[in-house]
C-alpha positions as CSV (number, residue, x, y, z in Angstrom):
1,X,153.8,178.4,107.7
2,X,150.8,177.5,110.2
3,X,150.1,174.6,111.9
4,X,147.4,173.5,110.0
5,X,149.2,173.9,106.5
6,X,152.5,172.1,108.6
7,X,150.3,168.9,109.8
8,X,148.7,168.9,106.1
9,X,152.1,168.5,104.6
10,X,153.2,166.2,107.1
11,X,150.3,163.8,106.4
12,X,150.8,164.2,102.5
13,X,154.2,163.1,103.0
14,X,153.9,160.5,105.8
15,X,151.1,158.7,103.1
16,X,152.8,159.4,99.5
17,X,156.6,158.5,101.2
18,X,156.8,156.9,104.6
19,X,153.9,154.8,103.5
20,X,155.4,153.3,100.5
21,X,158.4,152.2,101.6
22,X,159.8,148.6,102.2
23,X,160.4,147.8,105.6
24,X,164.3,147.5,106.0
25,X,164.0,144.3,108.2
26,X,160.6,142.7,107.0
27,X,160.9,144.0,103.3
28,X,156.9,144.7,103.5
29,X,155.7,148.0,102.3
30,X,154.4,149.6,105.4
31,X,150.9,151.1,104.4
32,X,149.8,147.3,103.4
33,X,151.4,145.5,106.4
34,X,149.3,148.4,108.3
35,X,146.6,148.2,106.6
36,X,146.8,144.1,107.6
37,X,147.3,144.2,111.1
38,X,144.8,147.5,112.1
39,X,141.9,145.2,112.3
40,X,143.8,142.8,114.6
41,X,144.4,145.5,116.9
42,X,142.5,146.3,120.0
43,X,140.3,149.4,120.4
44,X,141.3,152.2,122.6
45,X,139.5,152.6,125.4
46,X,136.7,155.6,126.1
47,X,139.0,158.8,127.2
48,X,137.3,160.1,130.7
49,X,139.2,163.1,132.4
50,X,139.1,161.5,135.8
51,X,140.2,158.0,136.8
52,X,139.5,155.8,139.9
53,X,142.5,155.7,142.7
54,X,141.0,153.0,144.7
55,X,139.2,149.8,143.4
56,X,137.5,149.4,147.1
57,X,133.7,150.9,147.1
58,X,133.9,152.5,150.5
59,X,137.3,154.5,149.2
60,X,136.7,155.3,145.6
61,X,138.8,158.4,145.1
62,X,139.0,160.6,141.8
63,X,141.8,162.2,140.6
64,X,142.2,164.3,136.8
65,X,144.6,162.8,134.2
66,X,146.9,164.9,133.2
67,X,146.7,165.5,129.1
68,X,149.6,163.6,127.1
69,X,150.4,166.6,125.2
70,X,151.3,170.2,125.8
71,X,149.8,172.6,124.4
72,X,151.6,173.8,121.4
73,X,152.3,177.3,123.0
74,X,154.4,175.5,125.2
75,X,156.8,174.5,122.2
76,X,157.0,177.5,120.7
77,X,158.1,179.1,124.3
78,X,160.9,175.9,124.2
79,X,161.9,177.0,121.0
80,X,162.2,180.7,121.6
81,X,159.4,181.5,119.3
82,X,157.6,184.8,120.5
């Protein structure tokens, strides 16, 4: 199986299973307690590949952010696949 056709199943099951079930603690199905508090929730911000280091004018320094994921090679080379 390939990435793509892995994430595709994973969605299909995260929205026909996880989705629908009742919250253990809460007893609210999850999609529709979702589904209520997404539009309370605050927007991510723009992503920029550099960030400012100092706030004062005369020492504004830039530096890259590092991504927040791997790239999925490096997984497969975790997991011993060739």
């Amino acid at each position: 199986m390939d990435v793509e056709t892995a994430n595709i199943e994973v969605r299909r099951w995260l929205w026909s299973v996880v989705d629908e079930r009742c919250h253990g603690t809460t007893g609210e199905v999850l999609r529709l307690r979702w589904e209520a508090e997404r539009e309370k929730l605050l927007k991510l911000p723009p992503q920029h590949p550099e960030r400012v280091v100092s706030t004062k004018p005369e020492q504004k320094l830039w530096r890259s952010v590092p991504p927040l994921q791997h790239p999925l090679s490096v997984y497969d080379e975790l997991n011993g696949v060739a």
